[in-house]
N, C-alpha and C positions, 0 to 999 in steps of 0.2 A: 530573476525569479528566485524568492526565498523560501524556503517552507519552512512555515507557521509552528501547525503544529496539526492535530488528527480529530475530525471531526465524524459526525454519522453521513454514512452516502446518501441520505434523504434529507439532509440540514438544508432548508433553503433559504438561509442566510448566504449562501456563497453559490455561486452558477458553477456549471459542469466546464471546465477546458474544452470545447468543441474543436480550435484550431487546430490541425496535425502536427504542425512545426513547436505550438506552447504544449502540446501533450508531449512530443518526442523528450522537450526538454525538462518537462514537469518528473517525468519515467525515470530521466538519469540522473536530476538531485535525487528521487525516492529514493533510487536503488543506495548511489551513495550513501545515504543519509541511515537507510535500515541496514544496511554493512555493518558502518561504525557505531550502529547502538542495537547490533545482534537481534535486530527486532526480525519478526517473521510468524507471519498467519493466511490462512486460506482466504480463497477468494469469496467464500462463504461469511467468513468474519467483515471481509473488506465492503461486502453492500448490505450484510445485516447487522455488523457488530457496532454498538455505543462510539468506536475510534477508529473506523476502519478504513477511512478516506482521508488521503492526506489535503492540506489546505495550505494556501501559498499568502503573499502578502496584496498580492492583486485579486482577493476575496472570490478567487476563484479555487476547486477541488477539483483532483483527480478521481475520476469515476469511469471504470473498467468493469467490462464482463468478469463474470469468476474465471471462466478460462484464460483470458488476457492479466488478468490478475494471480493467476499459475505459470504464467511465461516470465508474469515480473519477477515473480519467487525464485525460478530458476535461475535467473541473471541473479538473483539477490545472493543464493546459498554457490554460486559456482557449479552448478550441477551438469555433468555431461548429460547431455541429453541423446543416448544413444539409437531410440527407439524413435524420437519423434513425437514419444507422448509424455514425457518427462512433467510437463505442465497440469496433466493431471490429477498427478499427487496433490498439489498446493491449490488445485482449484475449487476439491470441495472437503478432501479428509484429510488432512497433515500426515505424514506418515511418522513425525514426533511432536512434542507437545509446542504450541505457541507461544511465541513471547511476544506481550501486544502493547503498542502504545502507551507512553504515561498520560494523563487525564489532562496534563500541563505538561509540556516539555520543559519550561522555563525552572520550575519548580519540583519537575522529577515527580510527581504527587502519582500514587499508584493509582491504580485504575481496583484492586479489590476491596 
């Protein structure tokens, strides 16, 4: 499984990952993949933003609750999660500013 690049969580060009086992694995290219290019946004950006859903090469996207999309954030930045609710933070108000998707991953092409 490759990912594409970041589409809107309502694009129905591409179906939802329904299977447990293609989401587990869809989860850990993300997280890799917003590591290495310092990307990081709420779970709020992720079902309502222009690029908030990542999308693979099997025309398929990953689509998470905000709150599961605040658990992803926390694997993403490394964050102890001491409390339990760590996930919080990143599921509807960032507790710093976003760095969102380029429009084109291929081409870098900003999104402002």
């Amino acid at each position: 499984m490759e990912l594409v690049g970041f589409t809107n969580w309502h694009d129905e060009m591409y179906q939802r990952i329904e299977d447990s086992t293609e989401s587990d694995l869809a989860e850990r290219i993300v997280i890799e993949y917003m590591k290495q290019h310092n990307l990081r946004f709420t779970g709020t950006y992720h079902q309502c933003g222009e690029f908030g859903a990542p999308y693979f090469e099997t025309n398929q996207k990953l689509c998470m609750s905000m709150r599961s999309w605040g658990d992803l954030m926390v694997r993403v930045l490394d964050i102890e999660d001491k409390r339990g609710m760590e996930y919080c933070t990143w599921a509807w108000c960032a507790p710093e500013e976003e760095i969102l998707p380029y429009a084109n991953m291929e081409t870098k092409e900003d999104l402002s």
